[in-house]
N, C-alpha and C positions, 0 to 999 in steps of 0.2 A: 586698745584692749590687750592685754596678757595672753600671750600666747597658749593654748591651751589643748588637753589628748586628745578633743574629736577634731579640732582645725585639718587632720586629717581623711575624714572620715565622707569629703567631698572629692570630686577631680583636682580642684584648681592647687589641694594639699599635695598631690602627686602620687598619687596609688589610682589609675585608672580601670574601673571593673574589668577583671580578667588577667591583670599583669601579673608576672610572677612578685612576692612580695619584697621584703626590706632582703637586700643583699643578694640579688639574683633567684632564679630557682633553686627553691628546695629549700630557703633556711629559713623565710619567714612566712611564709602564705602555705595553706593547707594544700598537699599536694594529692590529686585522686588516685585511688590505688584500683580495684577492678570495680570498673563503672558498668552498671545495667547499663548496655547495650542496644537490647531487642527485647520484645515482650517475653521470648521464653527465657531468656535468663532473669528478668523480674520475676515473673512468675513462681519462679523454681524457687527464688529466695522470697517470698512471699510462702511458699507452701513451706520450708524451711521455719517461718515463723509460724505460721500452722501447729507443723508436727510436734513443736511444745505443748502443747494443747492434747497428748497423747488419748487420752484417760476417753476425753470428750468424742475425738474424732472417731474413734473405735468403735463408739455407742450411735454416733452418727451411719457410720458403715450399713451397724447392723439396723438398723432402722431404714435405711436408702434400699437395700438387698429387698427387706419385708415390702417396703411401699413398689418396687419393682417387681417384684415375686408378684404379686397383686397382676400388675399391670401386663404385666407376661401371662399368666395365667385366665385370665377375663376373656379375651380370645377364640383364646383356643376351645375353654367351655362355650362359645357363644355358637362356635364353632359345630360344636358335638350336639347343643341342642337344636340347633337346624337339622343336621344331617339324621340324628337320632329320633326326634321326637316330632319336629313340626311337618320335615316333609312327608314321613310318612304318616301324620295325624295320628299319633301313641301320643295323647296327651296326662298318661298317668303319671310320668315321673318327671313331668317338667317343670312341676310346682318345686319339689325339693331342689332343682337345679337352680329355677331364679332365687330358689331362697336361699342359695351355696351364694352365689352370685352376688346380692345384696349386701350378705354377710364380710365377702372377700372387698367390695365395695367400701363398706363400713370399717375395716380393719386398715384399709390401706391408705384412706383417711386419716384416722387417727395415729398410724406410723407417720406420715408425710407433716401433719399438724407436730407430732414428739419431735420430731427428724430436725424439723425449721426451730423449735423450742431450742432445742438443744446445741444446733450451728449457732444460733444468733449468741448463746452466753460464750461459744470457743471464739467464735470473729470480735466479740468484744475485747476477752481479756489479750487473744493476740493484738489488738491493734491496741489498748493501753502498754503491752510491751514495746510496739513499735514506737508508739508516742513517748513512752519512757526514754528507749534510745535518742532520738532524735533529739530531746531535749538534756538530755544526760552530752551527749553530743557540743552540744553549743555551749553549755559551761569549760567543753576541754578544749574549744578552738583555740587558738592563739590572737589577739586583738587585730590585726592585720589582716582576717577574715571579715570581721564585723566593719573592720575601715571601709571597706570596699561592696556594702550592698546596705539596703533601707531595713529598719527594724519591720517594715511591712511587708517585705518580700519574705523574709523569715519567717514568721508570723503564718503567712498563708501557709507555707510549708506544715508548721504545725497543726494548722486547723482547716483551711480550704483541701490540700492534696491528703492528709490521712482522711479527711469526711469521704472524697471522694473513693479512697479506697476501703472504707467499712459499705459504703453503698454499691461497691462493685462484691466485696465479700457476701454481703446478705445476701443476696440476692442471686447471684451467681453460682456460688461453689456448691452447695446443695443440689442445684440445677444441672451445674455438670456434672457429681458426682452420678446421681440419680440417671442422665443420659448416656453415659459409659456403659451400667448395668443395662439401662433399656435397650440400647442400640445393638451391645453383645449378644444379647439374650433373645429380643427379636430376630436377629439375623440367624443364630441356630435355630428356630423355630420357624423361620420361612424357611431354611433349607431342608428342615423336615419335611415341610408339610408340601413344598413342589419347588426341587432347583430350577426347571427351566422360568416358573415364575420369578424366583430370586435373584437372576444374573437381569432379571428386566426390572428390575426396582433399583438395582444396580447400574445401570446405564446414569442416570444423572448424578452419579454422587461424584465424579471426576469436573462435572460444569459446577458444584456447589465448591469444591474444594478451592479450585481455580477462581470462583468467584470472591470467597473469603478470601483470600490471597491478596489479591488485588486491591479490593474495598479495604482489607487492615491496613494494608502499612501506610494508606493515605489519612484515614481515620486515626490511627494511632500520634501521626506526624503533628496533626489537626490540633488533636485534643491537647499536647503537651503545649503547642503555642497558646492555646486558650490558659492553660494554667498557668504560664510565664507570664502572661499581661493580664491574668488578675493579681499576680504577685505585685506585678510594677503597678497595680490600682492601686493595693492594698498600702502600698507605700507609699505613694502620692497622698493617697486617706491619711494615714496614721502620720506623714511631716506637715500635711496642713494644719490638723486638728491640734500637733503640738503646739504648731507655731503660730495658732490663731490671732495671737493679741498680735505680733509681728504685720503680718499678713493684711490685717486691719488699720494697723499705725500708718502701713506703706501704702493701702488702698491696691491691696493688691487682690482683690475677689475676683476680679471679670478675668483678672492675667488665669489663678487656679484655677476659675472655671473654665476657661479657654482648654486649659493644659488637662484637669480632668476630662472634658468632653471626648479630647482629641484620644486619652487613652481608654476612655471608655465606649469610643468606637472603635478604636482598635480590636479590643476585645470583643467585643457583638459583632464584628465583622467574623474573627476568628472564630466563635460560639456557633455561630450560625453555619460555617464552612464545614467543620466538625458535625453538627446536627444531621446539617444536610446528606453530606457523605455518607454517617454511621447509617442513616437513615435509607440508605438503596437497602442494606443487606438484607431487613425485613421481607420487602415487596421481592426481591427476588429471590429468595429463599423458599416463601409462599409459590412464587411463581414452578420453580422445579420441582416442589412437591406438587402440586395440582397435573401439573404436565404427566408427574409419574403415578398419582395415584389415575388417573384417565387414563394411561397406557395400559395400566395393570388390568384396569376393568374392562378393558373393550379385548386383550386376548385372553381374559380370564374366561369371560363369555363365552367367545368362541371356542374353549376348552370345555367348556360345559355342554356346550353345542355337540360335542364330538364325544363325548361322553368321557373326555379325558381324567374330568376331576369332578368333585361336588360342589352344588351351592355352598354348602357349610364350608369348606377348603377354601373355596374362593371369597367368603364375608370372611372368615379369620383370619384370610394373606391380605386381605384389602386391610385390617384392623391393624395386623402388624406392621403391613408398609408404610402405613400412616404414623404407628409409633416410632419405627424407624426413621423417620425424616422428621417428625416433631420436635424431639429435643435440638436438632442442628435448626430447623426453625425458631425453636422461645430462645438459644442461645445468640442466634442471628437477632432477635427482636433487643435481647439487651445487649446488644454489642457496642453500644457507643455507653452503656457503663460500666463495661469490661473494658474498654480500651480508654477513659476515663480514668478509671483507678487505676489501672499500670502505667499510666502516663503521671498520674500521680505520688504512686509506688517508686518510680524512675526518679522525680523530685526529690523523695525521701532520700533516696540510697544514694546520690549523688552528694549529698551531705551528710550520711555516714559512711561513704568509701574517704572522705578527709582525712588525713593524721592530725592527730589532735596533739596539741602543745606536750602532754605529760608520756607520751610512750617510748621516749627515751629514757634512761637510767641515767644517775649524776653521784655525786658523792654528795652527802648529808653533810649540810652546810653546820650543823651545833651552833642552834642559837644560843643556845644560854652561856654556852664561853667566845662569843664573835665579836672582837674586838672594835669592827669598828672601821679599818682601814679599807681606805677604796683608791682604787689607782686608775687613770686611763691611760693609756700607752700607745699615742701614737691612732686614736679610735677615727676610721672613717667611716663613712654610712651612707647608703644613699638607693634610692629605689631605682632608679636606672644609672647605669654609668656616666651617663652625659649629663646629671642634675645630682650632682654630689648634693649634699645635704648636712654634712658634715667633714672635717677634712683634717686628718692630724694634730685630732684634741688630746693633749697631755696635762695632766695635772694629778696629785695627789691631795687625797684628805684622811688628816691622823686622826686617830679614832677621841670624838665628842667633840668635834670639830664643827665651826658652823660653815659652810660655803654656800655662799650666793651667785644665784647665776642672771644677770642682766643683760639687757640689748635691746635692740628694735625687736618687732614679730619678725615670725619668719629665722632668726639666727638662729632656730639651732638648741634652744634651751629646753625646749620638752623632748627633742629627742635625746637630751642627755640622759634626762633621767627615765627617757622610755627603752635605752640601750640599758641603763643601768639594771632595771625590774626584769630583763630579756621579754618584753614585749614585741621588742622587734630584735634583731640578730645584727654586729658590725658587720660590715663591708671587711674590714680588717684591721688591723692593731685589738687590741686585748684590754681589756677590763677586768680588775683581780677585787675579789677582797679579803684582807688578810693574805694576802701573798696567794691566795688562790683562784683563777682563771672560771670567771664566771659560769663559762662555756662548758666547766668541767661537773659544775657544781649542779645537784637536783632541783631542778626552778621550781618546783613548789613547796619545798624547805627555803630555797631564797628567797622566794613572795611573802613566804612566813617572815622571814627577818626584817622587811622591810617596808614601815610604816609608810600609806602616803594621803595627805590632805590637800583634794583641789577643790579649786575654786567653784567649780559647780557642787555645790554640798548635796548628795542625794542621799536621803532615807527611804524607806522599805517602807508598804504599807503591814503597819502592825504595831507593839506597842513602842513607846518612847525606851522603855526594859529593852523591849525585843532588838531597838538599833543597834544600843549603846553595845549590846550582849554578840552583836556582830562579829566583835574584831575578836572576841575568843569564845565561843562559842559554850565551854564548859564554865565561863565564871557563875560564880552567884552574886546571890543579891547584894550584898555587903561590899563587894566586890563595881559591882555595877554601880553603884552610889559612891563611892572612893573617888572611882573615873569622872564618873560626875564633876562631884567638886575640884578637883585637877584640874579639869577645861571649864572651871567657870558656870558652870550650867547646871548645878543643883539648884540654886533661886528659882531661878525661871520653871524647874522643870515641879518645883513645889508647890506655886504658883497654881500649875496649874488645876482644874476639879480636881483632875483623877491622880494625879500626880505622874512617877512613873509609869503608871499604868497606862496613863492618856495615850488612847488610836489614834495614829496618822494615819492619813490617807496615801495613798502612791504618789510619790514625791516631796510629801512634806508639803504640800501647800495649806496645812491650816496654822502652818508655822511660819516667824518669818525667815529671811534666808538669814540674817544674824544668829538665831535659836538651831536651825538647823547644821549652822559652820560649828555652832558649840559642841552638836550633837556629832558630828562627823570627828570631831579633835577627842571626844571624850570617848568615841570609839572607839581612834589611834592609842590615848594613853593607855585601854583598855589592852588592847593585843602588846602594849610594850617591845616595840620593834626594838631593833640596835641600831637600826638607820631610819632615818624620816628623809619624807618630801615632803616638802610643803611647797605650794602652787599659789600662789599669788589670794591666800586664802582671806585676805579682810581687802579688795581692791572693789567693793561695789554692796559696802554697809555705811551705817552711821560711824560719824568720829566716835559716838561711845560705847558703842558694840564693838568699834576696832581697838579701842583701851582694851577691854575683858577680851578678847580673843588675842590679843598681842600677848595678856599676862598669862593666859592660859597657853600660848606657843611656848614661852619660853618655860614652863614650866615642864612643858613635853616636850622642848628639846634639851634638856638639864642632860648633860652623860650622855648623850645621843650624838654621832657623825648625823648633822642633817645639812639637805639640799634645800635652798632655800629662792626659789624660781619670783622676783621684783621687777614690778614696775615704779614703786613709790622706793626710793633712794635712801629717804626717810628712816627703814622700816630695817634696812639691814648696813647702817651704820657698823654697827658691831660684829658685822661677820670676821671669823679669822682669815677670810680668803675669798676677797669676788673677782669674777671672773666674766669679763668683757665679751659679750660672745658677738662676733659680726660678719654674715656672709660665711657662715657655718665655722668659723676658726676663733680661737679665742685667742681675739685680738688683744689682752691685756688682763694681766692678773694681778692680784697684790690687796694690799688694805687699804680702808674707804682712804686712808690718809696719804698713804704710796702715789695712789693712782689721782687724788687730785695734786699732790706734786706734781706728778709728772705733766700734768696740762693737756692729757690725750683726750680717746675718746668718751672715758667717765667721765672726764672733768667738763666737757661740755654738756652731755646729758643733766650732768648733777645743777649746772649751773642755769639751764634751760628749766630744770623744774621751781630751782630757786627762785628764779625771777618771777614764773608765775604764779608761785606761792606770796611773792612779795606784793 
C-alpha cells in the first residue's frame, strides 16, 4: 500500500503518546503553557469565563442578596414572634406577622425560581464560549497533535468533560453564590443575637474544614481518572465503529470486545472509587451539623434555665445555626459534581494552554506572483534522534515542474511533503521556495499556496457545491462548475437527481471513492495552488475511473511545480525528476529513462512491476 499522512497517527509510525514531537521540543507538538494545576486555579479561570456574562451575573447577585434577605430575615421574625406574642399569649398581632412571614416566604421563592432562570441562560452561553474555544482550538493545532491521540479521546473533551462542567455550573454556582450571603449574614445575626452561643456553633467548622480538605483532593484525583478512561472508551467506540467492516473481515469482535470490557472496567472501577469517596462528604457534613445543632440546644436550654436568654433567641440561633451549616452541607452533598466539572474544566484547559500552529508571525508568501521553485537543502527529520526518519535529502524542483517521489513504505516519501506543507518542522537543513526559507515564511499563506490531493478522498457532509466550494471559499457558482469540468466530474455530478446540489453524507459514502477522488481534484483546481501534491491518488479505483482522474491530474498539474507521491511506475513516466527514496535518503534521482540506464534501484522496482503486469 502507498504510503500515507495518518501511517503516522499510531505508535509503530513513531510519535509515541506524550513525546515531544517532529524535531525535538518545541518545534512540532503543542507545547503547554500555564496548565490548571489545582481546583482553585480552574476555578478562577472558569469564573473568568463567567464574568463575560457581566450583564446577567449582576442580575443574578441581586436576586441571590433578595432570596438570602428572605432567609436571614425569617428567623429572627420567628424569633420576635415567640418572644412577643406567643409566650406571653398577645395573640392580636401575630396574624399580620404570619402574614409578613408568608409573604417574605412567597418572595424569596420567586427570587430564588428568577435567580436559577436567569444562571442557567449565563452557564449556557459561557459554556457555548468555552466550547467555541476548545473547538476553535483544534482547527489551530499543528497535525503532530492529532498523530498522537484517538479522534474519541478529543471528542469526549468536547462533549463528556464540557457536559460535566455545565452540570457542575447549574447547579452549583447559584448555590454557592446564595451560601456566601447566607453564611456572612447568619454569622452577624448569631453574634447579635448571643456571641457566647456563636463561638459554640463555631467549634466544628475547623473539623468540616479539615474534612473537606482531605475528602477533595482524593475526589478531585478520582474523578479526572474517570474522565481520562472514558476518553480512552470513547476512542476505542469511535476506531471500532470506523473500522467495522475491517474488524469483521478479520473476525476480530471477541478480540474488541475483550479490549472494550477491559476498559470499561477500568472505568466502573474508577466511577465507582470517585462515587464513593465524593460520597463520605455528605454523611459527614450532616454528621457535624447535627453534633452542633445538639450542642447548641442542650446550653441554649440551660441558658434559658438561668434566665440568660429567651425562648425566642434560642429558636432563632437554633434557625440560623442550622442556616449557617446548611449551605457547607448541600455544597458537601454535590461535591462529587463540583469536583467533576473541574476535573473536567482541567481537561478543557489542558488543550487550550497548547500553542497552536499559527501564533507565530512569518512573511506573506504572495501567492499570485510565487513562482514555483522548491528547494531542499541538506533536510533531515526525525522524531527522536536515534530513528532518523529522514537524512540529508537535497534536490531542487524549477518551477511547473513535475517530481515524483517513489520507494518502498516507510522511505520517507510523505514526510517529504509533510516537511514541505510545515506540518511537521526539519530536524535541520532548510527548505526554500523561491529562494525563501520555509521557516521564515507565514504557514498559512503557505498552506494557501499549496494544493494537495490524497489518496483517502474525504468530503464534508453537505452539498456536492458545498465540497467543491472548499478549496476557496468565496467562488461562485460558475466558478464551481468550471472546477468541475477541469477534474472530470461535471458528467457524473449532473447525473445526479439534484445535481450540484446533491447531500453527502459524512464522508461521501453515498458516492464511490472514484466520484469522490474527482471531487477532492476539482476542489484542488478550485483553490488553484502554485504547488500540488498529489498522493498516490487513483492507486485503489477502476482502470476507467483512473483514465478520467489521470486526465483530470494532468490538467491540474499544467503550470504547476507538483509532487507526485507513486506506487504504479506507470503513472509518472513523464515526470521531469523522480526521486528514489530508501531508508529515508534519496537514493537516486534522475528521469524514468536516466534511472533505468543506470540498472539501480528504480530499475529493479520498475522491472519487478513489469513482469507482473506481463
Amino acid at each position: 500500500m502507498p504510503e500515507r499522512p495518518n501511517e503516522q497517527r499510531r505508535e509503530p509510525a513513531g510519535i509515541p503518546p506524550g513525546m515531544p514531537g517532529p524535531g525535538g521540543p518545541g518545534r512540532g507538538a503543542p507545547r503547554p503553557k500555564e496548565r490548571a494545576r489545582n481546583t482553585g486555579a480552574t476555578i478562577r479561570r472558569l469564573w473568568a469565563y463567567l464574568n463575560r456574562q457581566r450583564a446577567g451575573l449582576i442580575l443574578v447577585y441581586i436576586l441571590t442578596a433578595l432570596a438570602a434577605l428572605v432567609t436571614m430575615i425569617s428567623p429572627y421574625l420567628l424569633g420576635v414572634a415567640i418572644d412577643r406574642f406567643i409566650t406571653p399569649g398577645r395573640l392580636e398581632g401575630l396574624l399580620g406577622l404570619c402574614l409578613l412571614l408568608l409573604g417574605l416566604y412567597a418572595g424569596g421563592a420567586a427570587a430564588t425560581w428568577l435567580q436559577a432562570y436567569v444562571m442557567t441562560g449565563v452557564a449556557q452561553r459561557m459554556l457555548q464560549s468555552l466550547r467555541g474555544d476548545l473547538f476553535r482550538k483544534y482547527q489551530q493545532l499543528p497535525v503532530s497533535f492529532f498523530d498522537t491521540r484517538t479522534h474519541g479521546e478529543l471528542m469526549s473533551r468536547n462533549t463528556n468533560d464540557i457536559e460535566n462542567v455545565s452540570n457542575g455550573l447549574n447547579q452549583t454556582v447559584t448555590q454557592m453564590l446564595t451560601s456566601l450571603i447566607v453564611v456572612i449574614g447568619s454569622l452577624v445575626l448569631m453574634l447579635r443575637l448571643n456571641v457566647w452561643l456563636t463561638l459554640v456553633g463555631l467549634v466544628t467548622i475547623p473539623l468540616v474544614m479539615l474534612a473537606t480538605r482531605l475528602i477533595g483532593g482524593v475526589t478531585r484525583r478520582n474523578f479526572k481518572a474517570q474522565q481520562e478512561k472514558l476518553g480512552s472508551l470513547n476512542g476505542l467506540i469511535e476506531e471500532s465503529v470506523g473500522g467495522q467492516r475491517t474488524v469483521q473481515i478479520f473476525r476480530r469482535e471477541q478480540a474488541m470486545q475483550a479490549e472494550f470490557g477491559e476498559i470499561n472496567g477500568e472505568l466502573n472501577r474508577a466511577a465507582v472509587k470517585a462515587q464513593i469517596v465524593s460520597g463520605l462528604v455528605g454523611p459527614v457534613m450532616n454528621m457535624l451539623n447535627n453534633m452542633n445543632f445538639a450542642l447548641i440546644a442542650a446550653i441554649g436550654a440551660w441558658m434559658v434555665f438561668r434566665d440568660m436568654t429567651s425562648v425566642g433567641v434560642i429558636v432563632s440561633f437554633l434557625n440560623y445555626s442550622r442556616q449557617f451549616g446548611r449551605p457547607i452541607s448541600d455544597l458537601a452533598n454535590q461535591y462529587n459534581l463540583i469536583q467533576s466539572g473541574v476535573a473536567g474544566a482541567e481537561r478543557v484547559f489542558e488543550i487550550l494552554d497548547l500553542e497552536t500552529e499559527y501564533e507565530e508571525e512569518g512573511e506573506l508568501i504572495g501567492g499570485a506572483s510565487l513562482r514555483g521553485e522548491v528547494a531542499f537543502d541538506s533536510v533531515s527529520f526525525a522524531y527522536k534522534p536515534e530513528r532518523p526518519i529522514l537524512q540529508n535529502v537535497s534536490f531542487r524542483a524549477e518551477p511547473g515542474q513535475k517530481i515524483a517521489l517513489v520507494g518502498p513504505t516507510g522511505a520517507g516519501k510523505t514526510t517529504i511533503v509533510n516537511l514541505l506543507t510545515r506540518f511537521y518542522e526539519t530536524t535541520s537543513g532548510t527548505i526554500s521556495i523561491d529562494g525563501r526559507d520555509i521557516r521564515e515564511l507565514d504557514k498559512n499563506d503557505l498552506r494557501r499556496s499549496v494544493g494537495m490531493v490524497l489518496q483517502d478522498a474525504y468530503v464534508f457532509a453537505g452539498t456536492i457545491r458545498d465540497n467543491i466550494r472548499y478549496g476557496r471559499l468565496d467562488a461562485g457558482d460558475a466558478e464551481i462548475e468550471r472546477a468541475a469540468e477541469l477534474a472530470n466530474a461535471d458528467s457524473f455530478i449532473r447525473a445526479l437527481p439534484r445535481g450540484y446540489d446533491t447531500p453527502l453524507t459524512m464522508g461521501g459514502t453515498n458516492l464511490s471513492h472514484g466520484q469522490r477522488q474527482l471531487l477532492t481534484i476539482a476542489r484542488a483546481v478550485l483553490a488553484d495552488p502554485a504547488i500540488l501534491i498529489l498522493d498516490e491518488a487513483t492507486s485503489s479505483i477502476d482502470t476507467r475511473t483512473e483514465m478520467h482522474i489521470q486526465e483530470a491530474m494532468r490538467s491540474l498539474m499544467r503550470g504547476r511545480t507538483s509532487f507526485v507521491i507513486a506506487h504504479r511506475l506507470s503513472t509518472i513516466r513523464d515526470a521531469d525528476r523522480i526521486l528514489f527514496m530508501s531508508g529515508g535518503t534519496a537514493a537516486e534521482q534522475g528521469t524514468h529513462d536516466e534511472l533505468l540506464e543506470a540498472r539501480g534501484l528504480y530499475y529493479e522496482l520498475y522491472m519487478s512491476q513489469f513482469k507482473r503486469l506481463g
